[in-house]
C-alpha positions in Angstrom: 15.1 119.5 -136.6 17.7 122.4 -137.5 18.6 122.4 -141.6 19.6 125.2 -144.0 19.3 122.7 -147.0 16.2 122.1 -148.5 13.4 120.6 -146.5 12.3 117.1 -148.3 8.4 116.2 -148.6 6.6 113.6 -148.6 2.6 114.0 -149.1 0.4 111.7 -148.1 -3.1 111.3 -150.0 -3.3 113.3 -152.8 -7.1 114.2 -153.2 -8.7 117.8 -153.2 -6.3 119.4 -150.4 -3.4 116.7 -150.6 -2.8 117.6 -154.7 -3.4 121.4 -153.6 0.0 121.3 -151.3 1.7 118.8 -153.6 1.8 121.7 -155.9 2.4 124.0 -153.6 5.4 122.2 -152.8 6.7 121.7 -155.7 6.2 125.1 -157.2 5.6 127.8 -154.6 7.2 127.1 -151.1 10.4 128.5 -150.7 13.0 126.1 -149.1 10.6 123.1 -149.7 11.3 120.2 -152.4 8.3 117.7 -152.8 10.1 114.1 -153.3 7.6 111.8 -153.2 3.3 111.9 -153.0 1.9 108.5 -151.7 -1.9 107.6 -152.8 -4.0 104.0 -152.2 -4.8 105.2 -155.8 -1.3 105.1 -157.7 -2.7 106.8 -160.8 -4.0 109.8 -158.7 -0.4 109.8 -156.7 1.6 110.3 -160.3 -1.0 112.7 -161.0 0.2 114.9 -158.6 3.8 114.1 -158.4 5.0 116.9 -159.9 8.8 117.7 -160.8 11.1 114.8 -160.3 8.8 113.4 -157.6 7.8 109.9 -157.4 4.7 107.9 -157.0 3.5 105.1 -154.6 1.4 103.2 -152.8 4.0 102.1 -150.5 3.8 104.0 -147.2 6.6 102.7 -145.7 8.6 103.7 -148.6 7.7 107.3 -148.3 8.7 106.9 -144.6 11.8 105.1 -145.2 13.1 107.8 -147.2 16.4 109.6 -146.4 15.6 112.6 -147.9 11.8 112.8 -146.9 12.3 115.3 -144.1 8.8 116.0 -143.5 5.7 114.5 -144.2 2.3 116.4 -145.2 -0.5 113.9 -144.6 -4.1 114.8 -146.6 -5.4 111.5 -146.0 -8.6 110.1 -145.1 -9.5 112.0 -141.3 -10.3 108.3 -140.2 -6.5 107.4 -140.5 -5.0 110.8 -139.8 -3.6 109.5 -136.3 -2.2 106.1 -137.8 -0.5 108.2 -140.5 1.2 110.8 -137.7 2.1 107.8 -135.7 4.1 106.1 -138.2 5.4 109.5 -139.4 6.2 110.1 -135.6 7.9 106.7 -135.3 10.3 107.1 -138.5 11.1 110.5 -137.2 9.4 112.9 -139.6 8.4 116.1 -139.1 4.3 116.3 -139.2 2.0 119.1 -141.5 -1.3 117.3 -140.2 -4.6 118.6 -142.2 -7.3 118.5 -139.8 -8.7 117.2 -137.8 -5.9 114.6 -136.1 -9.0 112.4 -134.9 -12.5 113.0 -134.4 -12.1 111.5 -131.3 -10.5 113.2 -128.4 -8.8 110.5 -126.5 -7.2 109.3 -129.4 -5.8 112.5 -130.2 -4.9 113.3 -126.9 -3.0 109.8 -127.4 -1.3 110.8 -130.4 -0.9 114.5 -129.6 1.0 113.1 -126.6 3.4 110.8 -128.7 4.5 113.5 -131.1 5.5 115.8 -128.0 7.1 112.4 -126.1 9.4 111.9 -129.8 9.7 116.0 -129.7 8.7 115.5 -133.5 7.8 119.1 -135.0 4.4 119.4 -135.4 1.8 121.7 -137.2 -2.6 121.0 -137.5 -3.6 122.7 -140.9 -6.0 125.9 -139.6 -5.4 127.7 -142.9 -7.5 130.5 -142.0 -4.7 132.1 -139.4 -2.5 132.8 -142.5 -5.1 134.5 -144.4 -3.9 138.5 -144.7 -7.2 139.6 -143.5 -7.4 136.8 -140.1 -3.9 137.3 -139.5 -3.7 141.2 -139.6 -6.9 141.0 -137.7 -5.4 138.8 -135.1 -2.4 140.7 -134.6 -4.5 144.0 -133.9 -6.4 142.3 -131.1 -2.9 141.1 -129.9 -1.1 144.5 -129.9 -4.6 145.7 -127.7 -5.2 148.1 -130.8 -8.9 148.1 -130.0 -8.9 148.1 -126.2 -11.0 145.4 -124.6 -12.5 142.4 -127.0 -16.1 142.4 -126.0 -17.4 140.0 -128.9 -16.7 138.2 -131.6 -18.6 136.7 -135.2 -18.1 134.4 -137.8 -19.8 133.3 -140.6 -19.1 130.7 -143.2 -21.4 129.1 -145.6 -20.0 126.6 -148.4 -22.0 126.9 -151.6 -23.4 123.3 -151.8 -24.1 120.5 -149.7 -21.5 117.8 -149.7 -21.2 114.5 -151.0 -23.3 111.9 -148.7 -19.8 109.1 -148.5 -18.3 112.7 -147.3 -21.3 113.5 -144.6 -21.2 110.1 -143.6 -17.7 110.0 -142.5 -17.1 113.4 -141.4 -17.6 113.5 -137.9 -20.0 116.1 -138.1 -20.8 119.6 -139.1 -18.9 120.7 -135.8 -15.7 118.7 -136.3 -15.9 118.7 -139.7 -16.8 122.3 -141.0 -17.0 125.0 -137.8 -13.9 123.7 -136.2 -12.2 126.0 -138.8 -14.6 128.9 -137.2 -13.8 127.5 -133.6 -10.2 128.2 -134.6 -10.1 131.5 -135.9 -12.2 132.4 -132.3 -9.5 131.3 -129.8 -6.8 132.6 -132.2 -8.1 135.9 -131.9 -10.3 136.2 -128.8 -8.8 132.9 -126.5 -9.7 130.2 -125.1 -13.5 129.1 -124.5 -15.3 127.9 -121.7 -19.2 127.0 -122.9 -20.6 126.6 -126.0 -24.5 126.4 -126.9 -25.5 125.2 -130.4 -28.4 125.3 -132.1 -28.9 123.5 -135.6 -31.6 122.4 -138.2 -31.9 120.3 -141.2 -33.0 122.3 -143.5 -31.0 122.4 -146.7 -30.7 118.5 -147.6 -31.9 115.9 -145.9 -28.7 113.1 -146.5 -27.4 115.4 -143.3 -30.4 114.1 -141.2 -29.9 110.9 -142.5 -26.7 110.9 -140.8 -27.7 112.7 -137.9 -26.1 116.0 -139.1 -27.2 119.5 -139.7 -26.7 122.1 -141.8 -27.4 125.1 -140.7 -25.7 126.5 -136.8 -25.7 128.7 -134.4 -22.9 128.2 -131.7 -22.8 130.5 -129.0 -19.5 131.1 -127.2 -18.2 132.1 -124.0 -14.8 133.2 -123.4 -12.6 132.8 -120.3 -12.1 136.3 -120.8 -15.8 137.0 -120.2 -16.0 138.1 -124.1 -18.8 136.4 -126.1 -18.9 135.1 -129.2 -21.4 133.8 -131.9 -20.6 131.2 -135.0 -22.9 131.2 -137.7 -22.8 128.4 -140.6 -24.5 127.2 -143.3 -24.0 124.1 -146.0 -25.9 125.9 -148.8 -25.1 129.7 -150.2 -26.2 129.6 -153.7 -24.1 133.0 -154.2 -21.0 131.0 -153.5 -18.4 130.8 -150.8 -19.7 133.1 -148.2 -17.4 134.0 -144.8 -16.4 136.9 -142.3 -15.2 137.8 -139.1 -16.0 140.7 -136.7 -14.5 141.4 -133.3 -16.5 144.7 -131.4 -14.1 146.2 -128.9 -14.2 149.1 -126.5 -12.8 151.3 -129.3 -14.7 150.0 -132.3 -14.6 147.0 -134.3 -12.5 145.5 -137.0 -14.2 143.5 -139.8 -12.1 140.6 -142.5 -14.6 139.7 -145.5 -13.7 138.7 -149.1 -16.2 137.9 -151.2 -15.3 138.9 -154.4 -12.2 137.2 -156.5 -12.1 140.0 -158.7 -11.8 143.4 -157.1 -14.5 144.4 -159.4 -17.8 145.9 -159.7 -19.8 146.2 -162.5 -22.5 148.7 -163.2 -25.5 149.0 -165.9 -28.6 149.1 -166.4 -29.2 145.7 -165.0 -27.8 146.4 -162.2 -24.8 146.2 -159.7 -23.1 143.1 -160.5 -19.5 141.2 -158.9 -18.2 137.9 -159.3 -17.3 135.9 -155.9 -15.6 132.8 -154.9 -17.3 130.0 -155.1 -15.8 127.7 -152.8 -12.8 128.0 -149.8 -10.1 126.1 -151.9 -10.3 129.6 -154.1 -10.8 131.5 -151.5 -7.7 130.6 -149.1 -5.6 129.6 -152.1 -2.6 131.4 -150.6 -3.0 130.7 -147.5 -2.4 127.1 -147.7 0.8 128.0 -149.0 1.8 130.2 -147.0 0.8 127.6 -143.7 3.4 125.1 -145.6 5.9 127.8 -145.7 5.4 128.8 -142.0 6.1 125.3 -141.7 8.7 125.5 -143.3 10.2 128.8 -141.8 9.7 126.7 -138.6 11.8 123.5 -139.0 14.5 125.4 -140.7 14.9 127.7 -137.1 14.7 124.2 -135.6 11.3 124.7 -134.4 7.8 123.3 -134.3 4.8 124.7 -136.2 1.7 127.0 -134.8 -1.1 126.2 -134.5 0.4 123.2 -133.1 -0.6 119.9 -131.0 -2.5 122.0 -128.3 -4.5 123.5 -130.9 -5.3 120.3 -132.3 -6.6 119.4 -129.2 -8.3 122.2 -127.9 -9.8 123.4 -131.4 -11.3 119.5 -130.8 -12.3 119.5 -127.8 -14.9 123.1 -128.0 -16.4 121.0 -131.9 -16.9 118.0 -129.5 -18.8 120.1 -126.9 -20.5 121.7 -129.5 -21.9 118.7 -131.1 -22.4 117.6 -127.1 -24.9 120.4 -126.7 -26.7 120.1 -130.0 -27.7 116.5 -129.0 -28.5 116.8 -125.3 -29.9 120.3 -125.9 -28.2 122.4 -123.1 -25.2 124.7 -122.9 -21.8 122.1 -122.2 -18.5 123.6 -120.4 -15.4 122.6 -122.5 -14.1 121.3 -119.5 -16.3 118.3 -119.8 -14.6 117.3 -122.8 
């Protein structure tokens, strides 16, 4: 797709993230115009049709639409890949949230159409547009720090989730670190074992499902680098993450806990205020992953992180979740 007009978008599923880029959209993407949001709820979907955007139920209307250019789907994970399919079949460009599937031959299948239809494509890893990741990133790129020798990450969400969420999610793996996972190969490359260790600890709805909520993962990079990924579903301090990378020459540290760049002192204390969940805490950078998106088709080109990442991203949560349940170390090549 090559355009200098306007790039039309249609969102599908408007819930927590799907209203979050509607408005985005509509109100802070340059060169983006949301025309329609599509919701199995229609008074959610005219919720968050802002502007001159309209509301339906109708898929195929959203898809059948001339000047839908693009779709952003933010719908259930368990129809992500029968969304991008149809998308893929009426010719849209794809912003995918992720993950596409949590199953890896069916997003290997998909994957594998969008790239066959040479649809533009681009899996929502928010975090690589965050200043702090992407700066980072870029440093290790440019060899600013010599030899990567290992990496960190921490994230911890502040409360334990819904149980219809746990349920469905695929697990903490595919569902939570896979962000973490990301951010790894982005900055160090790919991976070639993981080892994950995991309790129940914080509520038990996870065991329940056979979940966890509390990791370690243990990486192993192709480039002999190695790398630890540390989460948990409970930080009663709020949204907690950051990311180290030691090098030959030193190390460079991103961490933003505080959404006010304040500190208060008195005789209480030492006091700050923090972000209590990601949604705060990456609020620009899931507008500025719609506008690289953006950027992209208007150059004629597909997104990044793209349909590789989807899959490979996938592929290191799946071996993950592999090694927590057979209790050994598992090569991402068996995946």
């Amino acid at each position: 797709m090559s355009k200098t007009e306007i790039i039309g978008f249609g969102v599908i599923g408007a819930g927590l993230i799907g209203s979050l880029h509607a408005k985005n959209i509509a109100t802070r993407v340059a060169g983006a115009e949301l025309i329609g949001v599509m919701d199995v709820n229609l008074a959610v979907a005219e919720k968050y049709a802002f502007g001159n955007a309209y509301a339906t139920q109708d898929l195929d209307r959203l898809l059948n639409d001339p000047d839908v250019d693009a779709v952003l789907i933010a719908s259930l994970t368990s129809l992500h890949s029968e969304h991008i399919e149809k998308a893929a079949q009426a010719g849209k460009a794809i912003f995918c949230e992720k993950p596409v599937a949590i199953d890896i031959a069916e997003t290997r299948r998909v994957m594998q159409l969008v790239e066959d239809k040479k649809i533009p494509f681009q899996i929502g890893f928010q975090r690589r547009f965050d200043p702090g990741y992407a700066d980072l990133a870029r440093r290790l790129r440019e060899g600013e720090m010599g030899k990567i020798e290992m990496f960190r990450s921490q994230s911890s969400d502040p409360k334990p989730a819904p149980e219809h969420y746990i349920a469905s999610s695929g697990g903490i793996y595919i569902d939570s670190v896979i962000h973490d996972i990301d951010v790894a190969r982005f900055m160090v490359g790919e991976i070639r074992q993981v080892t994950a260790l995991g309790r129940n600890l914080v509520d038990p709805v996870y065991g329940k499902h056979k979940d966890i909520d509390i990791s370690i993962l243990t990486l192993e990079f192709e480039n002999d680098a190695i790398g630890l990924i540390q989460n948990s579903r409970r930080t009663p301090h709020g949204y907690d993450l950051r990311v180290e990378v030691h090098c030959e020459k030193g190390k460079l540290v991103t961490e933003d806990e505080r959404q006010t760049k304040l500190w208060r002192y008195d005789a209480q204390g030492i006091h700050g205020d923090y972000f209590y969940y990601f949604m705060q805490r990456f609020d620009d950078a899931y507008r500025q992953e719609v506008q690289a998106f953006v950027d992209a088709l208007v150059k004629g080109e597909s997104g990044k992180p793209d349909t590789q990442d989807a899959i490979e991203s996938l592929r290191v949560a799946i071996a993950a979740t592999k090694s927590l349940h057979e209790g050994r170390s598992v090569l991402v090549s068996e995946i």
